[in-house]
DRENMI-651546 format. One line per 8 residues: number of its first residue (from 1); their letters; for each residue x, y, z of N, C-alpha, C. Coordinates in steps of 0.1 Angstrom, whole numbers, plus 5000, padded with zeros to 4 digits. Layout:
% DRENMI-651546
NUM) a) X Y Z X Y Z X Y Z | ...
***
This chain:
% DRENMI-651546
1) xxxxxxxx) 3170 6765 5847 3163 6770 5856 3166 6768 5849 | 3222 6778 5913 3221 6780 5898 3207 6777 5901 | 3197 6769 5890 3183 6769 5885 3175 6767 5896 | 3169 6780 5901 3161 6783 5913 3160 6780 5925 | 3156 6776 5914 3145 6778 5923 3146 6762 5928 | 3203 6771 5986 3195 6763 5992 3182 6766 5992 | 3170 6755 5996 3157 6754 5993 3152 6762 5979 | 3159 6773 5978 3157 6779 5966 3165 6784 5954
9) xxxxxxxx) 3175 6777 5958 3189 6781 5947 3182 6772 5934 | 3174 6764 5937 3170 6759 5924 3164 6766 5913 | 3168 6767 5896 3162 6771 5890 3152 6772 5879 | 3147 6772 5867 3132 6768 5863 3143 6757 5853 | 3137 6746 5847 3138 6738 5834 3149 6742 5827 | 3150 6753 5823 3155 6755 5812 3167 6767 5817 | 3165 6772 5831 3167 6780 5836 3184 6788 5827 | 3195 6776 5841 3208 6775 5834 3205 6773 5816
17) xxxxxxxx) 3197 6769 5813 3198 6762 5799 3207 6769 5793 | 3203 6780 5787 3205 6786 5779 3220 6797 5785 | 3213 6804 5795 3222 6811 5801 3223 6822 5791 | 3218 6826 5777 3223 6828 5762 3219 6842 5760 | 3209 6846 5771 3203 6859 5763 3198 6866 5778 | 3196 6882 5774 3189 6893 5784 3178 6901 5778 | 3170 6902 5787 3158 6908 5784 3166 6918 5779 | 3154 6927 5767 3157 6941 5768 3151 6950 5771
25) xxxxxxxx) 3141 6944 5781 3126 6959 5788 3131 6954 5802 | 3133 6966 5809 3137 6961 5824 3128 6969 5828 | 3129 6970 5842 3117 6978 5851 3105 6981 5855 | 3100 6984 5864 3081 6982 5864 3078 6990 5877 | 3066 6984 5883 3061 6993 5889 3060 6986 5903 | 3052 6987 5916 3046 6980 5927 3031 6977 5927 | 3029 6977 5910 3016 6968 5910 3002 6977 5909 | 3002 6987 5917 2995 6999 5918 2994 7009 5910
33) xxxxxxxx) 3009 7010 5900 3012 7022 5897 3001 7020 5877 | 2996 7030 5873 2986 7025 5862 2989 7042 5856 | 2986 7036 5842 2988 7048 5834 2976 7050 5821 | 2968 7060 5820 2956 7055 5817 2945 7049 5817 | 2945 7042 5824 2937 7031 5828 2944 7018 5827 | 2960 7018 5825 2967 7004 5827 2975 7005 5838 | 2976 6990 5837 2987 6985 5853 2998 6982 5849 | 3004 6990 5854 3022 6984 5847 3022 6971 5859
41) xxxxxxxx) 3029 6963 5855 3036 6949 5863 3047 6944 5860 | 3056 6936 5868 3068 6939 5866 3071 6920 5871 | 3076 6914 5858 3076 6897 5859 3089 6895 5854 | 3095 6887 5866 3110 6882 5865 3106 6866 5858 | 3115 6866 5846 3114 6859 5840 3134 6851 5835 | 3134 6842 5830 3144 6835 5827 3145 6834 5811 | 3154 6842 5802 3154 6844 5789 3154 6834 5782 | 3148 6822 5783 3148 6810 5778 3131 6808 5767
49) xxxxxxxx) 3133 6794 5756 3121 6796 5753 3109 6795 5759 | 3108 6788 5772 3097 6786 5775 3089 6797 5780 | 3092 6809 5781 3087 6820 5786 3084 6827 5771 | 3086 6824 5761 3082 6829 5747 3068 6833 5748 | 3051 6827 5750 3036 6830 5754 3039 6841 5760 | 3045 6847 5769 3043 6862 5774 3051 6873 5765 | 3061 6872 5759 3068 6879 5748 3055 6881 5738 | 3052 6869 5731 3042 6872 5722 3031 6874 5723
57) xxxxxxxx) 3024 6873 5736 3013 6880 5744 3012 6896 5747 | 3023 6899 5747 3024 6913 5752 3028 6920 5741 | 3030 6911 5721 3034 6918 5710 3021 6917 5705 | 3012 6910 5705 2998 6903 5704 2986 6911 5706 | 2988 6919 5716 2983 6931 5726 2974 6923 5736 | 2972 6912 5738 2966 6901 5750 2968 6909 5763 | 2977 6910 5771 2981 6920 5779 2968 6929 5782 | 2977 6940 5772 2972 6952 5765 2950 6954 5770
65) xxxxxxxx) 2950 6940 5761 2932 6939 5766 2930 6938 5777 | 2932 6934 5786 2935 6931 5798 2940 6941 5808 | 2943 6954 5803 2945 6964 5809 2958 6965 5813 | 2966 6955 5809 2983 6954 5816 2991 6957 5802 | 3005 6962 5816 3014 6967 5805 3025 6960 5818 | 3030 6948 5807 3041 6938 5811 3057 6947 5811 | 3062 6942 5823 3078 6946 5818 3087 6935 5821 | 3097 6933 5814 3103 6920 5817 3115 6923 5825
73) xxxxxxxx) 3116 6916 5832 3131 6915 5840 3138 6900 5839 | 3151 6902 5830 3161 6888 5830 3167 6886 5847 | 3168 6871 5846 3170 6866 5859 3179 6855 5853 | 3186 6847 5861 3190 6836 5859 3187 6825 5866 | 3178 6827 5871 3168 6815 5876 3158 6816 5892 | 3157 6812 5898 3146 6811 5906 3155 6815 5917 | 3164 6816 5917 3173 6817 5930 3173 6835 5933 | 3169 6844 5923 3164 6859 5919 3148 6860 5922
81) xxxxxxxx) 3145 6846 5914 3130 6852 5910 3120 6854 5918 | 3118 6840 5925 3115 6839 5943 3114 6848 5951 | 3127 6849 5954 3131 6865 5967 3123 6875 5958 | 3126 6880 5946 3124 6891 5941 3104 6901 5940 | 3098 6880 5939 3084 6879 5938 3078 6883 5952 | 3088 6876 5960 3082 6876 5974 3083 6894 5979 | 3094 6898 5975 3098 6909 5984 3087 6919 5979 | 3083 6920 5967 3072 6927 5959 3085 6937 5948
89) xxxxxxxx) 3095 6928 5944 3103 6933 5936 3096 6938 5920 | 3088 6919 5919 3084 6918 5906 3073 6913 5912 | 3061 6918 5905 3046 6910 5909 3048 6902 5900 | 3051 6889 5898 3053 6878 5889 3063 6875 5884 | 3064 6858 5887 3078 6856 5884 3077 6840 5878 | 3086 6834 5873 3080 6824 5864 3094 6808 5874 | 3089 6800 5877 3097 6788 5884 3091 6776 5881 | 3107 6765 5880 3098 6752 5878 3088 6750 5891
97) xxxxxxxx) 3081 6735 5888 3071 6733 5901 3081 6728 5908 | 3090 6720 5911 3099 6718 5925 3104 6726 5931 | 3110 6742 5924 3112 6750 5934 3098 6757 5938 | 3087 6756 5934 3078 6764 5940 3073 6753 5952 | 3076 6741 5950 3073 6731 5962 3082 6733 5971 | 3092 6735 5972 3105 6737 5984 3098 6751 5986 | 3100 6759 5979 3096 6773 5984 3081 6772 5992 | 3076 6762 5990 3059 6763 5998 3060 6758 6011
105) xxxxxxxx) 3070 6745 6009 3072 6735 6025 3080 6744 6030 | 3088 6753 6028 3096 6764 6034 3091 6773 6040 | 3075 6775 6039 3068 6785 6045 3071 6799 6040 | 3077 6794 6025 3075 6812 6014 3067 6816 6013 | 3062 6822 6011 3042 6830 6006 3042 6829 5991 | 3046 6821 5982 3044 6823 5971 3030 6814 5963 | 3021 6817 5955 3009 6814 5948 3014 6813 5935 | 3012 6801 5925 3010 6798 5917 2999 6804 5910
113) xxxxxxxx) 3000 6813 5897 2986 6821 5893 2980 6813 5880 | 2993 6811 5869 2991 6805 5860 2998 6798 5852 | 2994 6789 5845 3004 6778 5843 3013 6781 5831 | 3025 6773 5832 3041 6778 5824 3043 6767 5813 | 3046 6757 5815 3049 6750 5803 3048 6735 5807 | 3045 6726 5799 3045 6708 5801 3052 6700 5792 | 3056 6691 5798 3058 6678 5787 3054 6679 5771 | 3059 6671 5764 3052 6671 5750 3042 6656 5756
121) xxxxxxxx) 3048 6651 5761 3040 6639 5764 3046 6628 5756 | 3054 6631 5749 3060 6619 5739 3074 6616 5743 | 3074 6603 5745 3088 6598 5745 3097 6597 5737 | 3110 6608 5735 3122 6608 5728 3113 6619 5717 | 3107 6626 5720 3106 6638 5715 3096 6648 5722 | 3105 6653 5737 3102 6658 5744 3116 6669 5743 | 3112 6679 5748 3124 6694 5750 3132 6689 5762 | 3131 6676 5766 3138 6676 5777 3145 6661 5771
129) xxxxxxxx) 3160 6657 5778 3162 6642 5776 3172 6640 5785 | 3174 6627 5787 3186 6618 5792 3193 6618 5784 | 3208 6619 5784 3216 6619 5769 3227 6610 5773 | 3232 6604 5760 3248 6602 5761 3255 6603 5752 | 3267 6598 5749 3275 6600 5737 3270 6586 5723 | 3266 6591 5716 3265 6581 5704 3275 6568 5706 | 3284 6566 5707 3294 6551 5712 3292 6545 5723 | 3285 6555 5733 3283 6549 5746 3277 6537 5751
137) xxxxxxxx) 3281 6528 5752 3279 6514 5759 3263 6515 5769 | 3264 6529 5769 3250 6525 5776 3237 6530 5770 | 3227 6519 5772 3212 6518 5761 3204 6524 5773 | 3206 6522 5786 3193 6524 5795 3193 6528 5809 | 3188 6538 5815 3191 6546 5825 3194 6535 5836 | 3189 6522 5836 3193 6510 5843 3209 6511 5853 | 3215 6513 5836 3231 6510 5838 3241 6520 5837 | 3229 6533 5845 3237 6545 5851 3245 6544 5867
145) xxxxxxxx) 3240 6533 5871 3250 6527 5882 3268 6534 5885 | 3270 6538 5893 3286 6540 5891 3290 6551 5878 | 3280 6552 5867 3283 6567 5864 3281 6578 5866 | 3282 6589 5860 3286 6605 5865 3273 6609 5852 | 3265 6612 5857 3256 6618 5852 3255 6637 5859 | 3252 6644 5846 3249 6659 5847 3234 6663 5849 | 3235 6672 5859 3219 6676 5862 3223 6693 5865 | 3214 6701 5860 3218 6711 5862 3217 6724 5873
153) xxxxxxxx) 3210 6715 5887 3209 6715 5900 3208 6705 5910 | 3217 6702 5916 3211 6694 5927 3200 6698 5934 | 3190 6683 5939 3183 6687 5946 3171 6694 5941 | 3168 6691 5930 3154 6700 5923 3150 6694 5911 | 3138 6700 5903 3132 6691 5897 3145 6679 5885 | 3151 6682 5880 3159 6671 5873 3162 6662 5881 | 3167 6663 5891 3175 6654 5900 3161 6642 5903 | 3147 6647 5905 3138 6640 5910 3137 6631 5894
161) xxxxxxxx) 3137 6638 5883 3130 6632 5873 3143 6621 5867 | 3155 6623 5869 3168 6617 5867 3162 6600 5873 | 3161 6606 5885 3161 6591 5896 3148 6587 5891 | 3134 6596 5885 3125 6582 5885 3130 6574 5872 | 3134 6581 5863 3136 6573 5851 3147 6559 5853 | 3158 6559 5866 3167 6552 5869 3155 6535 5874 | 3149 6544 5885 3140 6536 5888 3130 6529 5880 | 3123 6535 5868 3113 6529 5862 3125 6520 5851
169) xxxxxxxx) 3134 6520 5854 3144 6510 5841 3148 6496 5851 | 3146 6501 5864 3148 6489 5876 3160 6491 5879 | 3166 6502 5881 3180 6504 5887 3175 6514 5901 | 3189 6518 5908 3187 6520 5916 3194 6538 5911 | 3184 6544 5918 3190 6558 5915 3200 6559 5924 | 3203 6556 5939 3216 6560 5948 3223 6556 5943 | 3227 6548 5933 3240 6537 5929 3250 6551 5919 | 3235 6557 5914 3242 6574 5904 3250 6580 5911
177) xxxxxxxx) 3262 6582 5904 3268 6598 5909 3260 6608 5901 | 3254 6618 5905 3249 6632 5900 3256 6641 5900 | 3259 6651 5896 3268 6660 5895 3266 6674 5887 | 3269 6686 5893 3260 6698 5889 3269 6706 5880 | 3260 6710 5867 3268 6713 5852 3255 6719 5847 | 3260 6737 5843 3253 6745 5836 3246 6737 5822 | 3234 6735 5817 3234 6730 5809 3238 6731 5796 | 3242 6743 5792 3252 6750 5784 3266 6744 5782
185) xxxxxxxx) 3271 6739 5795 3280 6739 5792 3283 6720 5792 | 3270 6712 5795 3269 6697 5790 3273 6692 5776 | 3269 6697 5765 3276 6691 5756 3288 6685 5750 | 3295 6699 5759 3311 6699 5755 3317 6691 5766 | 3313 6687 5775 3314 6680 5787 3310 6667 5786 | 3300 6664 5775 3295 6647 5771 3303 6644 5762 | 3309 6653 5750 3312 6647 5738 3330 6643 5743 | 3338 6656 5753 3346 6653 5762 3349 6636 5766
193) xxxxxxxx) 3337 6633 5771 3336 6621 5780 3344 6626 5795 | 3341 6637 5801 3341 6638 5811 3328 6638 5818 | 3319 6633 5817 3309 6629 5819 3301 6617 5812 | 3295 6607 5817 3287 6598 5812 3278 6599 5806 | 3266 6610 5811 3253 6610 5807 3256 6623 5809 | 3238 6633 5806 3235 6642 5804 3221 6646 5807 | 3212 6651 5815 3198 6655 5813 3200 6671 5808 | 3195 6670 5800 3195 6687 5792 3181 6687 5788
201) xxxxxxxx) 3180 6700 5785 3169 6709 5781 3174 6714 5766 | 3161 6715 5763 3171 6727 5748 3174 6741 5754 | 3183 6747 5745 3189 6737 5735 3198 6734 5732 | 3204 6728 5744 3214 6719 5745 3214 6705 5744 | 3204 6702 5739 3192 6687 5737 3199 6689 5723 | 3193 6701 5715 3197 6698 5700 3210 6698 5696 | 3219 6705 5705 3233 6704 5704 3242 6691 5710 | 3235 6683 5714 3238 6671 5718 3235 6658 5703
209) xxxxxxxx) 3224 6660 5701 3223 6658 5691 3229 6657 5678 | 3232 6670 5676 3242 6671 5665 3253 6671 5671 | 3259 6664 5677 3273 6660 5682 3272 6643 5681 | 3260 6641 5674 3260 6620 5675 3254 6614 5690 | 3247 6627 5698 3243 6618 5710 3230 6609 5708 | 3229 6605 5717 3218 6598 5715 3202 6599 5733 | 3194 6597 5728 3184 6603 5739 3181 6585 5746 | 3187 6581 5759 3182 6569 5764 3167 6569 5775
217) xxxxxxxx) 3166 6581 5775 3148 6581 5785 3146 6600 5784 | 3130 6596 5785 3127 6613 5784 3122 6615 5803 | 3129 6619 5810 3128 6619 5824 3114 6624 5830 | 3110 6636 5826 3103 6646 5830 3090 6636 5822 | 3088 6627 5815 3080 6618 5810 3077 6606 5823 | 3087 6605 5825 3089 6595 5834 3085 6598 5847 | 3084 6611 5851 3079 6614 5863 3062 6613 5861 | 3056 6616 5848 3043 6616 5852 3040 6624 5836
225) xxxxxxxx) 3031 6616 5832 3024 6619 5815 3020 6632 5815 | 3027 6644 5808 3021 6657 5803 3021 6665 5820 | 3036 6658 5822 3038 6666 5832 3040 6684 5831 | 3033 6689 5841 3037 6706 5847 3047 6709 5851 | 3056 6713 5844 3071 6718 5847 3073 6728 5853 | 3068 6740 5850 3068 6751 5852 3054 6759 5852 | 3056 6771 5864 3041 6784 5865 3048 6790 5870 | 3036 6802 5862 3041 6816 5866 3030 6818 5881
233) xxxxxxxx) 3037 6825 5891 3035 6826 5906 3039 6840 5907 | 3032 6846 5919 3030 6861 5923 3033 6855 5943 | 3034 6867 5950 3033 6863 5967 3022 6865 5965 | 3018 6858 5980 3003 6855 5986 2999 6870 5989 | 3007 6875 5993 3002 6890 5996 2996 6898 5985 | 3002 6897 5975 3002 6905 5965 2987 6899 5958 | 2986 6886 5960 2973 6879 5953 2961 6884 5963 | 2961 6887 5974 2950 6891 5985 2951 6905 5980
241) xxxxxxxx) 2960 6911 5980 2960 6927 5979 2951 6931 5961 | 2958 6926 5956 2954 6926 5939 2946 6918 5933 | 2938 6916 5937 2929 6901 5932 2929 6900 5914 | 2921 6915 5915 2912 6920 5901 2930 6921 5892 | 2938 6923 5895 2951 6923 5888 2953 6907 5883 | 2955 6900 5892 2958 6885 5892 2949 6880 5881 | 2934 6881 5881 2927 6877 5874 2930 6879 5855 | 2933 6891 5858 2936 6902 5847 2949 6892 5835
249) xxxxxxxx) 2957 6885 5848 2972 6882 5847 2969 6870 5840 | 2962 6861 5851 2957 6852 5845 2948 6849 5829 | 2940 6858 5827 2932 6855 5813 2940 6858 5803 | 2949 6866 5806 2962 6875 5795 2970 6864 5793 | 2975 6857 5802 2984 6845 5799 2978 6835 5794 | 2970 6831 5798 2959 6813 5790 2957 6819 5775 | 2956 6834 5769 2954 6838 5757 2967 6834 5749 | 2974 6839 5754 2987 6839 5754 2994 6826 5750
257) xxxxxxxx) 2993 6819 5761 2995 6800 5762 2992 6791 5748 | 2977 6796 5745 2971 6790 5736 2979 6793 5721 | 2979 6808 5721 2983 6815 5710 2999 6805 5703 | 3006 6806 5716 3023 6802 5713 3019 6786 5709 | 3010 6778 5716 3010 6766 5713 3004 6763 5700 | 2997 6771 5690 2993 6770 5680 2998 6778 5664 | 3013 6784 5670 3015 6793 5665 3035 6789 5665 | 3040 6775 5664 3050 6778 5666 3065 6782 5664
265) xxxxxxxx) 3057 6786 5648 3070 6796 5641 3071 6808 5643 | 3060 6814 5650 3060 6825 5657 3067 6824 5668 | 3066 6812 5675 3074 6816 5690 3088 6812 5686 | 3094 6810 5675 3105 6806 5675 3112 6819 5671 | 3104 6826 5663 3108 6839 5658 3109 6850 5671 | 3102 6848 5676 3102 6859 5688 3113 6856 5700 | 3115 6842 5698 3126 6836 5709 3140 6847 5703 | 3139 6848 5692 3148 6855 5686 3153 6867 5691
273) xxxxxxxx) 3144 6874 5694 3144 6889 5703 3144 6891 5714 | 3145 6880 5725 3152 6881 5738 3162 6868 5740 | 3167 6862 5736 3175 6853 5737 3186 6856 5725 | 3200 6850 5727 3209 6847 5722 3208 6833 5710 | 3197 6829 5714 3197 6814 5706 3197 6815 5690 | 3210 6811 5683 3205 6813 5669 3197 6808 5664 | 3193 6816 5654 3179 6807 5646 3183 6789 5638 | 3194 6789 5634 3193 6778 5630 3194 6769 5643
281) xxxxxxxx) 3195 6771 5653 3196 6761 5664 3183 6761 5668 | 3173 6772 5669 3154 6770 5676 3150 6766 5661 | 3154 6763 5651 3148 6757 5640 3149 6742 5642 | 3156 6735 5648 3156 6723 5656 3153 6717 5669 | 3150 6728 5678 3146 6726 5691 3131 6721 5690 | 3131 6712 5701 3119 6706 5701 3106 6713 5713 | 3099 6721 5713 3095 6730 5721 3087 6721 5725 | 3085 6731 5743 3074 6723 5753 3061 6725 5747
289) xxxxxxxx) 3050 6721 5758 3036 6719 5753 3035 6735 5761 | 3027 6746 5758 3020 6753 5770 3001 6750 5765 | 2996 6742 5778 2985 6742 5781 2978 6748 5788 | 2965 6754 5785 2959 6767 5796 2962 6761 5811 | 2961 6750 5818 2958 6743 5828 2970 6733 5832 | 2968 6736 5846 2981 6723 5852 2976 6713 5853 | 2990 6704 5851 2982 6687 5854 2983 6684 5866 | 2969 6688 5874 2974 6686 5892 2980 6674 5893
297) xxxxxxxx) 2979 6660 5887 2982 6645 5888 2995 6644 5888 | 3002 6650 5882 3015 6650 5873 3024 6660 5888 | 3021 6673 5892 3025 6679 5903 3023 6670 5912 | 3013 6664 5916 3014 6652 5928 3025 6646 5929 | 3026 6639 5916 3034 6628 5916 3050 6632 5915 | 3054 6646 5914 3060 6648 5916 3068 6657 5931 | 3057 6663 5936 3056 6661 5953 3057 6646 5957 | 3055 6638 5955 3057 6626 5963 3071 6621 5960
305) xxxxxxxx) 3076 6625 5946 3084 6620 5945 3098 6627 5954 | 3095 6643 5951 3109 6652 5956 3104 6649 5972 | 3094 6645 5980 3096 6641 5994 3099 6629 5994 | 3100 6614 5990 3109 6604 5989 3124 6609 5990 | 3127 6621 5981 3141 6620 5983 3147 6632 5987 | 3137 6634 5999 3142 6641 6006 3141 6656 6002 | 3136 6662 5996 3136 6677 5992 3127 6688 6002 | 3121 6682 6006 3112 6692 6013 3115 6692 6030
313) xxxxxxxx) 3112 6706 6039 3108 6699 6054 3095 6694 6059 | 3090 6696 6051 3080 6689 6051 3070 6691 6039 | 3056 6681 6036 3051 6684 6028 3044 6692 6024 | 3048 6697 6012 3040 6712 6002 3024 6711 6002 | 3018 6719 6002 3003 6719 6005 3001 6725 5993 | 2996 6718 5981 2996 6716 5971 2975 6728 5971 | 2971 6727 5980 2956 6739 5982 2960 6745 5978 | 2972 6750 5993 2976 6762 5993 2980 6769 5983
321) xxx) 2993 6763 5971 3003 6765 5959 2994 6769 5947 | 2987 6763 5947 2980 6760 5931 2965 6769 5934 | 2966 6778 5920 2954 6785 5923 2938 6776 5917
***
């Protein structure tokens, strides 16, 4: 995100990533509850960087304008966050888009409100990669054939973005063994050589790195240019019940979004204060894009792809999902 978000044990990107840190504001309200003329709200989130735009949105006072008073709740991935969104645990909760696609073909009630994080768009310097060991005989996801590659969920968004990159090199993705490994705990598992390859996230990307690995495809590139990885999502109930809230959620975040993407020694600083990550490690991490808007093209193509291989019971209604 293990990473969220069965059907929904999958968790967000980065979920497992980090595994490294806990919120330190827990608690909230049922959405209703307002103090002054604010709405407490209560969003399960995964202590990783990509959730940094709501930390520094809510230090920012963006929120705040918007009449909300944010509380964070640490999760370890979508496999909490989901249930927790649905049940009306947390009015908002943050998952990659594959588990919000299994979670939709599953006939979950969950609504995408506002968008979470994307691609850099650049190949081999994206927050995400295919890795191996610096010595390793292999240049190209082609000639992952017969080896043991790490993903840090079966069956969710890596696994899809693993096999297109297999495929766009002209190999065959079933020929892969995949195999499920905290991303935390890949490095020491690549440099080992008890594994072949690696798809990690930071920042276990940069710790691969400075171990002499080397990056042979940027996957999540591969799936589709300035792809949508992750949104933040509320239940359907909660979005019919709360409209003027949602709205509220939404403008606070896109402020938010904008802020961390133009501002990124600030979000590294703030990653500081809910995550375990040391600073000389996010001083090397290569951070996602957050853009106000999803790339509906990019979500398509990644619905088409996780129903080729089988992820869904049927197809996600991408209307329905996406606000």
């Amino acid at each position: 995100m293990r990473r969220l978000f069965v059907g929904l044990t999958a968790v967000s990107v980065l979920a497992a990533a980090t595994a490294c840190g806990s919120s330190d504001d827990s608690g909230g309200s049922d959405g209703s509850g307002s103090s002054g003329g604010t709405t407490e709200v209560e969003v399960g989130l995964i202590p990783i960087v990509d959730v940094a735009p709501l930390y520094l949105g809510q230090k920012k006072g963006f929120f705040e304008k918007q009449g909300l008073k944010l509380s964070f709740s640490s999760a370890q991935g979508g496999a909490a966050i989901v249930p927790g969104v649905v049940s009306g645990q947390f009015e908002f909760g943050f998952s990659n888009m594959t588990s919000l696609l299994i979670a939709q073909s599953n006939d979950v009630p969950v609504k995408a409100v506002a968008n979470g994080i994307a691609s850099t768009g650049e190949v081999g310097k994206d927050f995400e990669a295919l890795t191996v060991k610096g010595d390793s005989p292999i240049r190209s996801p082609k000639e992952l054939a017969g080896k043991k590659v790490a993903i840090n969920t079966l069956k969710n968004i890596n696994e899809t973005a693993v096999r297109a990159s297999v495929r766009e090199a002209g190999g065959d993705p079933d020929e892969v063994e995949l195999v499920e490994l905290a991303f935390d705990q890949m490095p020491a598992a690549l440099d080992a050589g008890r594994i072949d390859a690696a798809m990690v996230v930071e920042p276990a990307l940069a710790t691969i790195k400075s171990q002499g690995g080397r990056e042979i495809a940027s996957p999540m590139i591969d799936v589709a240019p300035d792809l949508t990885v992750a949104m933040y999502f509320t239940s359907a109930k909660y979005a019919q019940e709360q409209p003027e809230v949602v709205k509220k959620f939404q403008a606070a975040t896109a402020e938010s979004l904008a802020y961390a993407d133009a501002h990124p020694d600030e979000v590294r600083e703030i990653v500081t204060t809910y995550t375990k990550i040391p600073a000389d490690v996010l001083a090397k991490v290569t951070l996602p894009k957050w853009p106000a808007e999803p790339n509906r093209a990019g979500i398509e193509e990644l619905a088409r792809l996780g129903e080729a291989d089988g992820l869904f019971k049927r197809a996600p209604d991408l209307d329905e999902l996406l606000p």
